[in-house]
C-alpha positions in Angstrom: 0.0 0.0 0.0 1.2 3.6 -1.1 2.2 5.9 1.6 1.5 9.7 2.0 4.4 12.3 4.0 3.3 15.4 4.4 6.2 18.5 5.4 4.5 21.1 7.2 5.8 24.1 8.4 6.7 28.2 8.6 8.1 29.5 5.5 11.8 28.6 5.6 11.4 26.0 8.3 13.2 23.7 6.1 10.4 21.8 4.3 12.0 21.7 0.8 15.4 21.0 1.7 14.6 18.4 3.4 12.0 17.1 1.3 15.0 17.1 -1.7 17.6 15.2 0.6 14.5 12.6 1.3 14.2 12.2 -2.5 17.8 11.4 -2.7 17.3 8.9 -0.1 14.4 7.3 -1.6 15.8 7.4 -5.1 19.0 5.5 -3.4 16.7 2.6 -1.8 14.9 2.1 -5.2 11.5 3.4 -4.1 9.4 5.6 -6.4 7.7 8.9 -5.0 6.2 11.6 -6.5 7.1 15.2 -5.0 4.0 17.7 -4.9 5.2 20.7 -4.5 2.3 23.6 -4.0 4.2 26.4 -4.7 4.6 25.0 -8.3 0.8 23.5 -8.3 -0.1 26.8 -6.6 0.8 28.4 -9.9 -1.4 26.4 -12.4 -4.5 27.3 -9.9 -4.2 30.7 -9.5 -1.8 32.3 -11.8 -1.9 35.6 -9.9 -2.2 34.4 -6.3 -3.3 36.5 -4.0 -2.8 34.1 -0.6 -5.4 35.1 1.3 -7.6 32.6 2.7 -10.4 31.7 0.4 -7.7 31.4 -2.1 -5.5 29.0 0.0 -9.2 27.3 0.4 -9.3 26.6 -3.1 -5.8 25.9 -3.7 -5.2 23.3 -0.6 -8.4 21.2 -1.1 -6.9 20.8 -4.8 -3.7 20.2 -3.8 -5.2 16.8 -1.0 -7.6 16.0 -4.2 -4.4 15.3 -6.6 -2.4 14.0 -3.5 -5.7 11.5 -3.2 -5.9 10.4 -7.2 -2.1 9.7 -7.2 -2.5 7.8 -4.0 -5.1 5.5 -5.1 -3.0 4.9 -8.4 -0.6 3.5 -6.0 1.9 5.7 -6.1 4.3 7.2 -3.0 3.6 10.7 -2.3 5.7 13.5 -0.5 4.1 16.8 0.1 5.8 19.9 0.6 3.7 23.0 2.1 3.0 25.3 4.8 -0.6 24.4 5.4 -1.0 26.9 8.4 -4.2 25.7 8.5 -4.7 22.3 10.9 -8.2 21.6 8.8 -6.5 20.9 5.6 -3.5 18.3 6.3 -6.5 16.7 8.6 -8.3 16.5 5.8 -5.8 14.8 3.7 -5.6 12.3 6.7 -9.0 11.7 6.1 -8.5 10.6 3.0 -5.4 9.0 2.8 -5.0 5.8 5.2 -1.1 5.9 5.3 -0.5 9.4 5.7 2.6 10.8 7.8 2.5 14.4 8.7 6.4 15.7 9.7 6.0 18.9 11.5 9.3 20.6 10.3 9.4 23.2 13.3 11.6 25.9 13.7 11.9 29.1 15.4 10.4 32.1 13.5 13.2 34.3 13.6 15.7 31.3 11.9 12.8 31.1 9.3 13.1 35.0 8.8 16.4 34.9 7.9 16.8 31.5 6.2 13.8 32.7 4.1 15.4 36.4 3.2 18.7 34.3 1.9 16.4 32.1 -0.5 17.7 31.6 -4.0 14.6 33.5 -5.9 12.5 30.8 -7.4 8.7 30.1 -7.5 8.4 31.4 -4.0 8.4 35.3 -3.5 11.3 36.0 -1.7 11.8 38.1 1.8 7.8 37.4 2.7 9.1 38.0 6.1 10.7 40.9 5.5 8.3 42.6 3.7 5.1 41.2 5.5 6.9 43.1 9.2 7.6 46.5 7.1 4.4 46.5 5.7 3.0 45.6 9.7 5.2 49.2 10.3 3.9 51.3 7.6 0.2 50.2 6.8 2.0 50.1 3.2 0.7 47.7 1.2 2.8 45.6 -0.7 2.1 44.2 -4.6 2.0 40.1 -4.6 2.4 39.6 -0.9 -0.7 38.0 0.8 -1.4 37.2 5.0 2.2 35.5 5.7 1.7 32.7 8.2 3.6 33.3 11.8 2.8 37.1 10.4 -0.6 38.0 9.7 -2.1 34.6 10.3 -1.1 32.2 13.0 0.3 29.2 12.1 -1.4 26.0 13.7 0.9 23.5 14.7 0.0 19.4 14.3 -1.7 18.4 17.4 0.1 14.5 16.9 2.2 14.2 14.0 3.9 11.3 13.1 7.4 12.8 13.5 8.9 16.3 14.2 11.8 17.6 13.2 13.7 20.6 15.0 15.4 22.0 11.8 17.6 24.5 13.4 19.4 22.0 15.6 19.9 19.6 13.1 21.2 19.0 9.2 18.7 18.5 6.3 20.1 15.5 5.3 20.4 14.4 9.3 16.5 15.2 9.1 15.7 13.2 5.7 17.6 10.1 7.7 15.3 10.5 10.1 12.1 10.5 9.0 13.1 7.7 6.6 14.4 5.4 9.2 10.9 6.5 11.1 8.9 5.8 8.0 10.5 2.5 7.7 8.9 1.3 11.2 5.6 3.2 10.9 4.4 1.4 7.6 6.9 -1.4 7.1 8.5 -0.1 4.3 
């Protein structure tokens, strides 16, 4: 039977760095996975995102409904997102009956800076950043939505399966981890 992980987390808790060193390690032991990553599936939704919260309504049930078809095709599933909202990884769990939710925590102000030193991909960079100024000047800023552990609170897993402290460890320490973890929870 397939299994589910999800990687939830602040912005720049880690989730993606880890979830790439994971890859490597499940690419090593010759099992298949397929890596959802919202930000890139956030982009085919809503080409212009705005994140605020009816938005992110839309875009996470999505995101569990394609994590849900790919599961019941059989296939491995890693997802990487913040999902500040409890409801919508318990939704997934709903849905999925192997499903492993890693609580990548971290401290906000590590996440601040790790996230202002991001290499400028999908993801807007210095949300942080911006999010406090704007918090300072009533400015508003173009593209920047509610920023979880900002504007909105970020609610942490009431009991997930593992939790990794990502400022007092190594990403690929981490990825070892939850692998070896994964390996006892659904007998890999």
């Amino acid at each position: 039977m397939p299994f589910l992980i999800w990687l939830t987390g602040l912005p720049g808790s880690g989730k993606s760095t880890i979830a790439h060193e994971l890859l490597k390690i499940f690419k090593e032991n010759g099992i298949s996975i397929r890596y959802l990553r919202l930000d890139e599936i956030r982009k085919l939704i809503t080409p212009h995102p705005t994140y605020n919260e009816h938005e992110r309504e839309i875009v996470y049930r999505a995101y569990v409904v394609i994590a849900k078809f790919l599961y019941d095709e059989g296939l491995n599933i890693i997802m990487d997102a913040t999902a500040h909202r409890r409801r919508w990884r318990e939704f997934c769990r709903s849905l999925i009956p192997k499903f492993i939710e890693v609580y990548i925590k971290c401290p906000i102000e590590i996440c601040i800076q790790r996230e202002s030193e991001r290499e400028q991909d999908i993801v807007r960079k210095r949300i942080y950043l911006d999010a406090l100024e704007r918090l300072k000047s009533g400015e508003r800023k173009l593209g920047l939505g509610e920023v979880p552990g900002i504007d909105v609170p970020y609610e942490e897993p009431l009991n997930p399966e593992i939790i990794i402290e990502s400022d007092k460890i190594q990403p690929s320490e981490a990825a070892s981890l939850i692998f070896n973890k994964l390996i006892k929870l659904i007998e890999l």
